[in-house]
N, C-alpha and C positions, 0 to 999 in steps of 0.2 A: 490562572490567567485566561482570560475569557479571547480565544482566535478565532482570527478570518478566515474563511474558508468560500471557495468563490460558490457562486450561486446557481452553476451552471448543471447540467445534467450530468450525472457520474456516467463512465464508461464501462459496460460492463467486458471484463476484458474475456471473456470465456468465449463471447462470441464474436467477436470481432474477425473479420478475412486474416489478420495478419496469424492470430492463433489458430486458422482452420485446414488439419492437416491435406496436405496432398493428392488425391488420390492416384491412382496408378496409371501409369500412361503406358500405351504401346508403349513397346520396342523394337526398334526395324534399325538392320544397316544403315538406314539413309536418315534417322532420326535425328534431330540435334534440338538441344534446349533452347527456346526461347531466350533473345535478348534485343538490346537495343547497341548502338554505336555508342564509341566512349566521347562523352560530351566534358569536356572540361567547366571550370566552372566561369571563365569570362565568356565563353559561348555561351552560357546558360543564363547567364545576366541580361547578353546582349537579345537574346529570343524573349526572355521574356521582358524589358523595358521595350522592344518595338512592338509588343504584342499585349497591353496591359486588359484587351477582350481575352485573349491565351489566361493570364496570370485570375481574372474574375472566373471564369469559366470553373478553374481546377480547382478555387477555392470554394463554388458553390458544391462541385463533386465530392470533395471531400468532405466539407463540414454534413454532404447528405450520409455518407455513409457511418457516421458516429452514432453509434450507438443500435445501429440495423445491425439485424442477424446475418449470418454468413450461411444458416440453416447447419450449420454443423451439432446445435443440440439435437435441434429438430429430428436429425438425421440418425439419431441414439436408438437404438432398442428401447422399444415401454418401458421396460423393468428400470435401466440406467437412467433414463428422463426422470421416473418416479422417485428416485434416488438421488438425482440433481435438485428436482422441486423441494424433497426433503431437506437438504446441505442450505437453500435459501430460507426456507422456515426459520432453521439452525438460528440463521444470521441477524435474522428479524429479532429474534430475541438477544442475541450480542448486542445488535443498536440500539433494543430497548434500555439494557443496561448501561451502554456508553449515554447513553441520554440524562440517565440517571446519574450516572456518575459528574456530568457537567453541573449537572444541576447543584448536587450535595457541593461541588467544590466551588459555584457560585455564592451556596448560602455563609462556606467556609471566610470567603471574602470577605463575604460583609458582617460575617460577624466579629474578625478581628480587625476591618476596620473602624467599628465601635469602637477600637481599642485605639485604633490610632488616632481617632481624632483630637482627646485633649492634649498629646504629641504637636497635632499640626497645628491648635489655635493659643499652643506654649510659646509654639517657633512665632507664627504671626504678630503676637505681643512682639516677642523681642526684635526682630524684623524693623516694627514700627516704633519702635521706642517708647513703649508704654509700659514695659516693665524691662528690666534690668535679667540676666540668669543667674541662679545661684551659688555661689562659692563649688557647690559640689559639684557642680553641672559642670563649672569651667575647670575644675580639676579634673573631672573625667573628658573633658575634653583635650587636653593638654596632654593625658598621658599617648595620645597619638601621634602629637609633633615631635619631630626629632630634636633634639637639647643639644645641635651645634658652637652654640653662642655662649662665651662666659656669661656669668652671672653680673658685672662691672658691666657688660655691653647691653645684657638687658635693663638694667637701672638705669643706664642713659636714654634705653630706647623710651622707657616712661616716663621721666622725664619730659622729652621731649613731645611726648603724647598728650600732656595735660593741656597744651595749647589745642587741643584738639575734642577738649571735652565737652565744648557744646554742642557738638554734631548726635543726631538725634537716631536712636538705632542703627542700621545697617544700612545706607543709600544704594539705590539702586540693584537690591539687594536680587530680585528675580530678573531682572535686564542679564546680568552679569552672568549669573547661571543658563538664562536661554541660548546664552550667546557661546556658550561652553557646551551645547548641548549638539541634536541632531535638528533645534527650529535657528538655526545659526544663519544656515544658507535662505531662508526663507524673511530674514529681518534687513531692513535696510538702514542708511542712515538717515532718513527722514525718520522713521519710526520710532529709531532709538529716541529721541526728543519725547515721544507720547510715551511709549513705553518704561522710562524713567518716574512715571508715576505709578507703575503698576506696584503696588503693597502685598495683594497675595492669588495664589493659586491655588484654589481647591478641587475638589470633585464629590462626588456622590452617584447611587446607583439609584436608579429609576426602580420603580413599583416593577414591570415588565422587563424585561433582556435589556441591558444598556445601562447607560452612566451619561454625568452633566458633567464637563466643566465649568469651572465659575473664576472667574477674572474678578478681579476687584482693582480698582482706581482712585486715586486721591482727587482730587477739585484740579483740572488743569484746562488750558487753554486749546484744545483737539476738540473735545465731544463730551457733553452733559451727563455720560453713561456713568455709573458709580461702578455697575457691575456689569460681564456681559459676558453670555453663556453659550459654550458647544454643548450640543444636545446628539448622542450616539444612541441609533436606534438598530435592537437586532430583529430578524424576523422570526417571527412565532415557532417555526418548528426548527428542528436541531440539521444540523447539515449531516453529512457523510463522516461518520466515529464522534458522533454527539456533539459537535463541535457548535457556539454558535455563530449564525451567519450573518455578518453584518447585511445591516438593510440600505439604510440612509443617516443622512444626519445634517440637522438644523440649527443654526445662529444667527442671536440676537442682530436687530439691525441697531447698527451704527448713528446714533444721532449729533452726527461733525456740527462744529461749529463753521459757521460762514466761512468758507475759503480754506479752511484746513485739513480736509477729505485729504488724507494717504494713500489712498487708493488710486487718486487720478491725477493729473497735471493739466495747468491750462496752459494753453498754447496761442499768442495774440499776433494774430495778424493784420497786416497792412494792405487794405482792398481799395484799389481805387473807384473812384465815382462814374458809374457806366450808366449812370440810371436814364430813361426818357427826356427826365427832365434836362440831363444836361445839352444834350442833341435839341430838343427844341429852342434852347437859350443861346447855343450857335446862330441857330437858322434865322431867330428872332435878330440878333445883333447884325448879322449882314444886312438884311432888308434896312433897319432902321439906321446905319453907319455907326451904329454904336461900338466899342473895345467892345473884343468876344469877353466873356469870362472866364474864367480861373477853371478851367476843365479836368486839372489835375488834382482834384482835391479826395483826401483819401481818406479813410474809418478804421477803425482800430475794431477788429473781427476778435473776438474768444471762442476757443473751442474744447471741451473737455475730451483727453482721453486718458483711456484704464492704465493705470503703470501698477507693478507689479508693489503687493506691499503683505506684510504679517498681517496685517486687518482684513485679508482674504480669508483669511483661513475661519471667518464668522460667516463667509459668505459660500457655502463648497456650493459645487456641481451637483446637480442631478444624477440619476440614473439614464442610462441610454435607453432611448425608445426605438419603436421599431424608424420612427422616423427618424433617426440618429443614427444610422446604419455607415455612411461615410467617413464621420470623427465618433466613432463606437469606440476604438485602441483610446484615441487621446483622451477618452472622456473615464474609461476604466482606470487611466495611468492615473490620471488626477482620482479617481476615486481610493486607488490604493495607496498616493500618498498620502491626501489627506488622514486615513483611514489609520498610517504607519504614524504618523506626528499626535494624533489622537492618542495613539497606544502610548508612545514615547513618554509624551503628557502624565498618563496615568498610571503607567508602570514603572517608570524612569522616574525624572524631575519631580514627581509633588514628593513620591519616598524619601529621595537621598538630595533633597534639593542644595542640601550643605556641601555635597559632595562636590555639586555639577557649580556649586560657586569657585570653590577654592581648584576647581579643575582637577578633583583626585579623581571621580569618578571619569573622565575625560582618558586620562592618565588610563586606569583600569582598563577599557575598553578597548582603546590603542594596542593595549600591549598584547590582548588576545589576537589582536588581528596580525601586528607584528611577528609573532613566532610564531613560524611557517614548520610544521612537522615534515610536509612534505621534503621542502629541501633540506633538510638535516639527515635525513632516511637519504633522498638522494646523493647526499656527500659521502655520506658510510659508504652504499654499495659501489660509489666510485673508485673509494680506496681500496674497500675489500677485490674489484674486476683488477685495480691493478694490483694489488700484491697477488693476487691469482695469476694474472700475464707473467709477472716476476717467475715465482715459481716455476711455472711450465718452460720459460725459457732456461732456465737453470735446470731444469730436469731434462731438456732437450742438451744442452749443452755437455752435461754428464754423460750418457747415454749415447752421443759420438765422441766421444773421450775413451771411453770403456771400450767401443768398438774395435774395429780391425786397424783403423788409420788410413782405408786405403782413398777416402775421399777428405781435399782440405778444409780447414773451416768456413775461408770463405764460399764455396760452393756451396755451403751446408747453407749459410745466411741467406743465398740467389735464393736456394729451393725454400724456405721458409716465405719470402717476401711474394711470393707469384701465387 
């Protein structure tokens, strides 16, 4: 699985201030450690929201000292510097091999996706109703559903199915799956409309680092496109543990039909008539005692604006420039989702797209998130602290019993509780 990894300068942590040991400070009577006042954190909010030159300032200070030495190699004896420069050699050659290793388990991809492809244009037939699956197919398919139902209640149900037998493949068949998926939050109900003619989803890997998506479209009334493609680009060299690093990535443009752009919404207003002319056609009618005219007369204004839709996702973001230094956060956040709905695309949904229909894969997914290790461990050590407390009070309680007697119980409970 080909990952992201950011683009940014690794840190090297050996020399960083925060790992740079101490050195020895006097010692005197009157000595005391360095510190500051205890700042709570609504004081700290409140300093820095009246001070947002404060809150730039520390930001510029810091981001300067990432990746600056603290001089503590520097500071090494020759021989242990010589020693260190050696352990980074070392390393250069581990990255050569993790480079390598990406590499091999790229070409592993694509070789068994050779394999899956007559899989994915088996599905797409039957998908679109051009071929039928066969007897064995739907028997191995079947042996995963659960066999709650008599056998009397399944002959009725087909029965009742054969009214239904002109329906042609699987309708809607990639709608239904996206909408079961993690592009759920991102489709709205305009879209569903276009999106109901989407027939299939594929992918492919690029000559270079990267992969296409390819959308495919039946004839409908949105946009003339048949096909329309995200294109993921990584860049040239390998990141930090071979990883590669995405770059960018470009989509097809859209060619909507008159008025039916998903992306935007027109908005029609009602402007009255202010123009020159009507001021002069006043001033004209007094002189000549003619009726003023009609000064209220108004136009129908349209204005388009962006509303949010799935048919973004052909149009991403750039990369931040230096001149993007303001919306740099918002502009990464949309890079890394875009970037995640990509991966989902190609690792997720085109694989198990049967899955994310029928919502088993949904189901799966769910349930890893659901069962919490942590609170399960947490509930154990709870019982185990109390049948602990148990204990020790029973062993307390024995232990002034055995005693002499000469203090009562209750006094013994006072001294426990204080």
């Amino acid at each position: 699985m080909v990952k992201i990894r950011s683009d940014q300068a690794v840190t090297d942590h050996s020399s960083t201030p925060q790992n740079t040991p101490l050195d020895k400070a006097p010692i005197s009577s009157r000595a005391q450690q360095p510190g500051v006042s205890t700042i709570n954190e609504e004081d700290a909010a409140s300093i820095f929201a009246a001070n947002p030159a404060l809150v730039s300032m520390m930001q510029n200070k810091l981001s300067g000292l990432v990746g600056r030495s603290s001089g503590y190699v520097e500071s090494l004896p020759a021989p242990v510097r010589r020693r260190v420069a050696g352990l980074k050699g070392v390393q250069k050659e581990h990255s050569k091999l993790e480079a390598e290793f990406q590499e091999e388990v790229l070409a592993l991809e694509k070789k068994f996706f050779a394999k899956y492809a007559p899989l994915y244009e088996k599905r797409a037939k039957i998908i679109s109703g051009s071929t039928e699956p066969t007897e064995q197919e739907v028997e191995a398919g079947k042996e995963d559903e659960e066999e709650d139902d008599e056998d009397e209640e399944d002959d009725e149900a087909d029965k009742a199915d054969e009214s239904a037998a002109d329906i042609k493949g699987i309708p809607e068949f990639w709608l239904s799956a996206m909408k079961n998926s993690s592009l759920a939050e991102t489709i709205t109900d305009r879209d569903e409309g276009a999106l109901k003619f989407l027939t299939d989803i594929r992918m492919e890997y690029l000559e270079r680092p990267g992969f296409r998506l390819i959308f495919e479209f039946a004839e409908n009334e949105f946009f003339t496109n048949k096909t329309i493609t995200k294109t993921y680009y990584y860049q040239e060299e390998n990141g930090y543990g071979g990883d590669f690093i995405y770059d960018h990535a470009e989509g097809d443009k859209i060619d909507w039909q008159s008025g039916k752009d998903l992306t935007v919404r027109v908005e029609s207003k009602k402007q009255r008539n202010k123009s020159e002319f009507a001021s002069a056609a006043i001033i004209s009618s007094a002189i000549t005692d003619k009726n003023p005219p009609d000064t209220k007369q108004t136009r129908i204004v349209k204005k388009t604006i962006p509303t949010p839709s799935f048919f973004d996702f052909f149009n991403p973001a750039s990369p931040p420039t230096e001149e993007d230094e303001d919306v740099e956060d918002d502009i990464e956040a949309k890079l890394e989702l875009d970037y995640q709905l990509g991966e989902d695309i190609k690792e997720k949904l085109i694989p198990r797209a049967i899955d994310w229909f029928t919502g088993e894969a949904l189901q799966f997914e769910q349930g890893f998130e659901d069962f919490d290790d942590d609170d399960e461990f947490e509930d154990e050590d709870d019982e185990d602290e109390e049948d602990y407390d148990r204990d020790e009070e029973d062993d307390e309680e024995e232990s002034d019993e055995e005693g002499d007697g000469s203090k009562p119980k209750q006094e013994t409970a006072e001294c426990k509780q204080s």
